[in-house]
C-alpha positions in Angstrom: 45.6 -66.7 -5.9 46.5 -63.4 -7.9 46.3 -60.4 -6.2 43.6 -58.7 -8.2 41.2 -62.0 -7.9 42.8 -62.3 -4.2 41.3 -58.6 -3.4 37.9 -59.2 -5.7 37.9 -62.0 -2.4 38.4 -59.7 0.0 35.7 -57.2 -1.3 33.0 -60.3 -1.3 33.8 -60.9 2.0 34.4 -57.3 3.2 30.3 -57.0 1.8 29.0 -60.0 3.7 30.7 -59.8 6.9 29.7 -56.1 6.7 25.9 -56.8 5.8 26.4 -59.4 8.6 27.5 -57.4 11.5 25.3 -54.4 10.8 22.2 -57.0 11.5 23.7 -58.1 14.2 24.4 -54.5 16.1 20.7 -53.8 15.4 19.6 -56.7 18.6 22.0 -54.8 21.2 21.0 -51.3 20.4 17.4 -52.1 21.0 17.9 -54.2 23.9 19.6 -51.2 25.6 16.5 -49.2 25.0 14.8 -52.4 26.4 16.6 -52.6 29.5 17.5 -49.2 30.6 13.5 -48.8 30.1 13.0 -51.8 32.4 15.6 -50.5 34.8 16.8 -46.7 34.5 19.7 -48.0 35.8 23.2 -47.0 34.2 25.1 -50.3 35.5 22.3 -53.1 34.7 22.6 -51.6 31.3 26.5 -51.7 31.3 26.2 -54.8 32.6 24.8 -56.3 29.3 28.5 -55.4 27.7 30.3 -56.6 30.5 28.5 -60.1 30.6 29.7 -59.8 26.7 33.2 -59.0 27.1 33.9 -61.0 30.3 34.5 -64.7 28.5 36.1 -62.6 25.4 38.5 -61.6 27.5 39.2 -64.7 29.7 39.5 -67.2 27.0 41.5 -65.1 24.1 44.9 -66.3 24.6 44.0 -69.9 24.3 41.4 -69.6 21.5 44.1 -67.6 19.6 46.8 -71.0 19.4 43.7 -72.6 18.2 42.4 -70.8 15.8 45.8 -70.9 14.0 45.8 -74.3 13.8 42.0 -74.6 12.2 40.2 -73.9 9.3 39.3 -69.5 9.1 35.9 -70.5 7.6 34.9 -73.0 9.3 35.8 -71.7 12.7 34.2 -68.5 11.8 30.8 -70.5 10.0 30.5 -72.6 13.2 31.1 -68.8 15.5 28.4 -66.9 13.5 25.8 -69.8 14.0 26.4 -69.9 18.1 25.8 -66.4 17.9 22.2 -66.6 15.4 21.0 -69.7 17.7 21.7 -67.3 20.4 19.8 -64.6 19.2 16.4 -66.8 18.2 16.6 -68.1 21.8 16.0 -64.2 23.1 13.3 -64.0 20.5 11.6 -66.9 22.1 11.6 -65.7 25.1 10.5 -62.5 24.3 7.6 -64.2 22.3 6.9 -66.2 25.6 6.6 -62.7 28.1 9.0 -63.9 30.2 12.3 -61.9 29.0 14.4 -60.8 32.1 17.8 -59.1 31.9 19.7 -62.2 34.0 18.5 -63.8 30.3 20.5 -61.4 28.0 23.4 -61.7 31.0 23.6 -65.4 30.2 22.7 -65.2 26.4 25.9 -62.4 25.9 28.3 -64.8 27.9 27.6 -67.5 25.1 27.7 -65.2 21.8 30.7 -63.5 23.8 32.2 -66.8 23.7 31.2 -67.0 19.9 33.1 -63.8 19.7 36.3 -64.9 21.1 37.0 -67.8 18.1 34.8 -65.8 15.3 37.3 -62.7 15.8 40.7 -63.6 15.5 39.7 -66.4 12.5 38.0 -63.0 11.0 41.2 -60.8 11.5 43.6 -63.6 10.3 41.2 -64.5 7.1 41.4 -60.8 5.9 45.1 -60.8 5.9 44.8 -64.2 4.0 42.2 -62.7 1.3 44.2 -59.4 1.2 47.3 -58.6 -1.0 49.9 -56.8 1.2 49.8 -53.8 -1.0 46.3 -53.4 0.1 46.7 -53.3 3.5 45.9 -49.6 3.3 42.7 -49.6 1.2 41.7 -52.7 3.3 41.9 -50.9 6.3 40.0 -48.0 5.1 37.6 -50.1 3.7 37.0 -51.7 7.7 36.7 -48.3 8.6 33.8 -47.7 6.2 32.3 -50.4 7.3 32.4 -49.9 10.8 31.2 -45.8 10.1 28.8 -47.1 8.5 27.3 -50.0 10.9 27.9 -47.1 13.9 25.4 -44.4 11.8 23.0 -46.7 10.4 22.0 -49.1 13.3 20.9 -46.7 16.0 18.5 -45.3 13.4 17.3 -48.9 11.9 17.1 -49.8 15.7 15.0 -47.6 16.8 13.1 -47.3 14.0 12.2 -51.3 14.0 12.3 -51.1 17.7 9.6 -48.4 17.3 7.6 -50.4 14.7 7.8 -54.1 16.0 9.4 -54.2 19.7 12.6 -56.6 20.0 10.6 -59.2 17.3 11.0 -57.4 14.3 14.7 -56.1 15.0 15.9 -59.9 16.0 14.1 -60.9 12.3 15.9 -58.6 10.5 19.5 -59.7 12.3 18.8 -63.2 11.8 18.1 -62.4 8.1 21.2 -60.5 7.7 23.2 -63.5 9.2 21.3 -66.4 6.7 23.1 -63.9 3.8 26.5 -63.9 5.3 26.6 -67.5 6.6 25.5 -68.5 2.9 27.9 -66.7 0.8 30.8 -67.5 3.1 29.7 -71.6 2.7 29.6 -71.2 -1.4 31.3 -67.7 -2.6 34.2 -66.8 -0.5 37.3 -68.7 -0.8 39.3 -68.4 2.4 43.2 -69.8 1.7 44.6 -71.4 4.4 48.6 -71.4 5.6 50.3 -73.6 4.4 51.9 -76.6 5.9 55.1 -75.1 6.1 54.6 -71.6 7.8 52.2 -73.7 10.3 54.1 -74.7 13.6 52.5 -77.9 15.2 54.1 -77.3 18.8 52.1 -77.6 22.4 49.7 -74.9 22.8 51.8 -73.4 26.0 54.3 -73.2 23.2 52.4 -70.9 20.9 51.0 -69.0 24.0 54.9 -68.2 25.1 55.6 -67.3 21.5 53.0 -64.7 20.9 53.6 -63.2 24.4 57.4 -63.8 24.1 56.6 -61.4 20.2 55.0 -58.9 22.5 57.7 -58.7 24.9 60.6 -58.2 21.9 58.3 -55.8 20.1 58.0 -53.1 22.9 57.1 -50.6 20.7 54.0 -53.0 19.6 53.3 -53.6 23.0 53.0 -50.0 23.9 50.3 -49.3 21.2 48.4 -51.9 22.7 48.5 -50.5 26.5 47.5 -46.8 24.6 44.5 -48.6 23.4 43.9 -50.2 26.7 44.0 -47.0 28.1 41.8 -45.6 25.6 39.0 -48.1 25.9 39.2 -47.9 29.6 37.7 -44.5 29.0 35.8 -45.1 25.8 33.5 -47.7 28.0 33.1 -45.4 30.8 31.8 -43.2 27.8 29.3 -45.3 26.4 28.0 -46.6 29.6 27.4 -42.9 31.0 25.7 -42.0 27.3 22.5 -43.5 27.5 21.8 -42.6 31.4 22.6 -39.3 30.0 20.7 -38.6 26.6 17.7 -40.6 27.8 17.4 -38.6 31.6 17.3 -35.1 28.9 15.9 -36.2 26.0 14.2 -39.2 24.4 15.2 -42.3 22.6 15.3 -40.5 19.3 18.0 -38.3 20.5 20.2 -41.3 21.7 19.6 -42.4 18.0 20.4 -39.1 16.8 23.3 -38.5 18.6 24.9 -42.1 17.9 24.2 -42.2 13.5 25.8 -38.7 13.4 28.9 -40.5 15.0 28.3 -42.5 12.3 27.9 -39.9 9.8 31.9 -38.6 11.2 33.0 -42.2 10.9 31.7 -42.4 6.9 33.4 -38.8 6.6 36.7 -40.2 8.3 36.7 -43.3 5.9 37.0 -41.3 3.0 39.2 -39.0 4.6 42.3 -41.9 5.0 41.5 -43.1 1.8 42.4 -40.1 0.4 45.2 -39.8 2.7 48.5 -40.7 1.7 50.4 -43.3 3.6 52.1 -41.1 6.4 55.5 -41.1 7.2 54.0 -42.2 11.1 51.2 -44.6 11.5 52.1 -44.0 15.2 52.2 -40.6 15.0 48.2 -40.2 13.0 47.3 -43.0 15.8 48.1 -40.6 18.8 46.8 -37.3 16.7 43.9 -39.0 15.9 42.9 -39.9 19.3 43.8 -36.9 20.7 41.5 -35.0 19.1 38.6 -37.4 19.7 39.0 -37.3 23.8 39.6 -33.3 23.6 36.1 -32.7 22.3 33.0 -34.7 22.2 33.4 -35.2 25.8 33.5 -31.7 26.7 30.7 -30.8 24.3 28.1 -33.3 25.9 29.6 -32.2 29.2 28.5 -28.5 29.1 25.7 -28.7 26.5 21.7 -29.8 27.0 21.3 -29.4 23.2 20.9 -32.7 21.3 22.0 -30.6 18.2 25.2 -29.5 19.7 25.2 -33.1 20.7 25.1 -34.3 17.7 28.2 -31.5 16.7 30.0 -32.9 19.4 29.8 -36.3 18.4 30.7 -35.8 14.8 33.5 -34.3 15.7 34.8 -36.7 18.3 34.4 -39.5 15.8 35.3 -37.6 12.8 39.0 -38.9 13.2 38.6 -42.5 14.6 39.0 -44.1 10.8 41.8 -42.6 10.3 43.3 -44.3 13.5 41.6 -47.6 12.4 43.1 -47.7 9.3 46.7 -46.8 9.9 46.6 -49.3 13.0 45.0 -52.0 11.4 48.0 -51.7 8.5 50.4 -51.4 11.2 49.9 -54.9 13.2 49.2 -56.4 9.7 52.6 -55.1 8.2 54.0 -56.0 11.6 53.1 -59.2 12.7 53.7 -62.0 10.5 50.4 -63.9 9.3 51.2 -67.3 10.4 51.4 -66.2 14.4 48.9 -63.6 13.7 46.0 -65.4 15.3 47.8 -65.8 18.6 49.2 -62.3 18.6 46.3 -61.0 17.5 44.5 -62.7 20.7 47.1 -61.7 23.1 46.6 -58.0 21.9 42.5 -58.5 22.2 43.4 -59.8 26.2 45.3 -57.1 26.5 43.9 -54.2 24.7 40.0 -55.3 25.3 39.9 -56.5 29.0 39.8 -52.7 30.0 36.1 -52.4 28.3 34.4 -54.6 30.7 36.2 -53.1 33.6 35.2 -49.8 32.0 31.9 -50.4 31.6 31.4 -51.1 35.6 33.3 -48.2 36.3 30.9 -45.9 34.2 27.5 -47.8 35.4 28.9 -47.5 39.2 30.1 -43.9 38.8 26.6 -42.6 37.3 24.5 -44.5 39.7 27.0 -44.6 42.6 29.0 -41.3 42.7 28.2 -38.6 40.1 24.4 -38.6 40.1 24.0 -38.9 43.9 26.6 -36.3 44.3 24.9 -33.8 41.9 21.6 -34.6 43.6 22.8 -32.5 47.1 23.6 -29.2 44.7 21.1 -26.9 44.0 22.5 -23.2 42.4 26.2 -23.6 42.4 28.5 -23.3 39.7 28.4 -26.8 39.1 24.8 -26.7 38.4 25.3 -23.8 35.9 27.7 -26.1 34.5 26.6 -29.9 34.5 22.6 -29.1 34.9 20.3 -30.6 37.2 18.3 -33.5 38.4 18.9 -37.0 36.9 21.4 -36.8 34.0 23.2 -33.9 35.3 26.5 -36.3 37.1 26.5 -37.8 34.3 27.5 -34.5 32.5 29.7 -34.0 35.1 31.3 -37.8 34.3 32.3 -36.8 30.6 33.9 -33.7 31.9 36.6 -35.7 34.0 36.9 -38.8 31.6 37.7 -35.5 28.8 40.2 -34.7 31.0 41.9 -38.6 31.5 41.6 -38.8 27.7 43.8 -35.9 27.0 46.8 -37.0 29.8 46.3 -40.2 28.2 47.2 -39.0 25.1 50.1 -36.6 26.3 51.6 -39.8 28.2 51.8 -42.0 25.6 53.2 -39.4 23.2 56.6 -39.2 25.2 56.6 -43.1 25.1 60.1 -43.8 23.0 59.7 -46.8 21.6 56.5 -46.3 20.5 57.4 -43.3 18.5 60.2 -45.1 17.2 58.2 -48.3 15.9 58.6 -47.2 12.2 61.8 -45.6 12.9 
């Protein structure tokens, strides 16, 4: 396939996949609102990722040997359709009245699942439609989509949500998916490896040779644990959010709050597409990062203002593209395409089984620690500070998760073989 036709490929899929998961991040959104207004409770909420994550995590290693052996479209056709069934089963039960959160618990293990073989096929497919001299626009192009899903589906959410309950939003995902699902059966043209760069060994095999790829590449490796490190925090972050905005303020702020993150993440995208390629993809990976955990969190922190908020947020978020893009061309450019799959799976166990874990962590330190603790103070410093009543620990939570970002940050900076990966 010629590179421009090769790229026209990519775009067509880049559009459908997009269109795609932007329906499909309108059902969780709402369902937050759902359950944290069934609950108030930070970890049954967080517990709806976790239940997600969990088989994600588990099974990633082995469904990334497989996937390298199978067809990307057919793997990631017969993904998305787990996932849509998935979906019309909540509806149904919604229809029914009898909707209970131990039903989206065992629902997100399944489309979790779903997740674990639609992901890696999805990764390695883009690489396959994608010229390597686009890796960089590619990338920015990811990021784009990804701004664009964050800033437009807390506001189509709630805005459905508002209009039609959890009927009309799971409509308008499963409509979103019929588009994707058909344009990937009759438009996109997926190439697959060929025989030769294929290896046919044992699975065990293929498992030892992506970890054995980690273990050689250290600096690789490292990058990985930063984001691990990262997402630990990240999780603790959007778990604590919601108890947070909705204990102050209303649904529409949580909305608000979340599409101007959006708004940063469109901003970012056409930031590293103007961007030329730097000398460091490791080095805009750490900056980037660093100035995300050194200010939203400290701005939601100290503030009660959904406008300053919403400041915070944008600029927290503003450079996360920019890290996207330069780490999505640096596995890409790093890890050769025909072990990709497996790699790419032993990076998701690795990098991605801190969410879950983060996730609990934030949902048991708001209900647990934080908001029981800041329920005993009355006039002290850390009143004047955090606020009070119910929301106020978890002000308190993105003041010390602010802090663990930056040391994060710092550490992995001195890390030499990391900062020598391009070297």
């Amino acid at each position: 396939m010629k590179d421009e036709k090769k790229f026209k490929n990519f775009i067509l899929l880049w559009a459908t996949q997009t269109l795609s998961r932007l329906g499909s991040s309108l059902t969780p959104f709402a369902l937050i609102l759902w359950a944290y207004g069934e609950t108030g409770s930070a970890l049954g909420t967080a517990l709806l990722t976790v239940s997600s994550y969990v088989p994600y995590i588990l099974l990633s290693l082995p469904v990334g040997t497989l996937t390298d052996r199978m067809n990307k479209k057919r793997l990631m056709l017969l993904s998305d359709t787990v996932a849509a069934l998935c979906t019309s089963v909540v509806l149904f039960v919604w229809l029914s009245g009898n909707l209970e959160l131990w039903h989206l618990y065992l629902v997100n293990c399944i489309t979790g699942t779903a997740q674990t073989f639609q992901q890696p096929a999805s990764e390695v497919a883009t690489t396959l439609v994608t010229p390597e001299d686009k890796y960089q626009k590619a990338g920015s192009l990811n990021a784009l989509a990804y701004s664009v899903i964050n800033m437009a589906s807390p506001v189509i959410a709630t805005a459905l949500y508002s209009a039609g309950g959890l009927t009309l939003v799971i409509i308008v995902d499963l409509s979103t998916f019929l588009v994707a699902f058909l344009s990937l059966i009759f438009l996109v043209r997926i190439p697959e490896i060929k025989d030769g760069e294929r290896k046919d060994g044992h699975i065990m095999i293929d498992l030892n040779e992506a970890l054995g790829f980690l273990r050689t590449n250290v600096g690789i490796l490292q990058v990985i644990l930063f984001l691990a490190a990262i997402n630990f925090i990240a999780s603790i972050y959007n778990a604590a959010l919601p108890a947070m905005i909705l204990s102050f303020e209303s649904e529409s702020a949580l909305a608000a709050v979340q599409s101007t993150a959006g708004i940063a993440m469109i901003a970012g995208s056409i930031i590293s597409t103007i961007l030329p390629v730097p000398k460091s993809r490791v080095k805009m990976i750490i900056i980037s990062l660093f100035i995300s955990m050194s200010t939203e969190n400290f701005v939601l922190s100290f503030s009660r203002s959904s406008a300053i908020w919403c400041i915070g947020a944008f600029l927290g978020w503003l450079c996360i593209p920019v890290m996207n893009t330069n780490l999505d061309a640096l596995m890409r450019s790093k890890i050769p395409s025909d072990i990709q799959g497996r790699v790419y799976s032993a990076r998701n166990m690795l990098q991605f089984f801190t969410i879950p874990v983060g996730y609990l962590a934030g949902g048991f330190l708001v209900d647990m620690v934080f908001e029981p603790f800041m329920a005993d103070k009355s006039d002290t410093v850390l009143n004047y500070l955090f606020g009070t009543g119910k929301g106020s620990g978890a002000a308190f939570l993105f003041a010390v998760i602010g802090v663990m970002g930056v040391v994060v940050c710092v550490i992995f900076s001195r890390l030499k073989a990391m900062r020598k990966l391009e070297g």
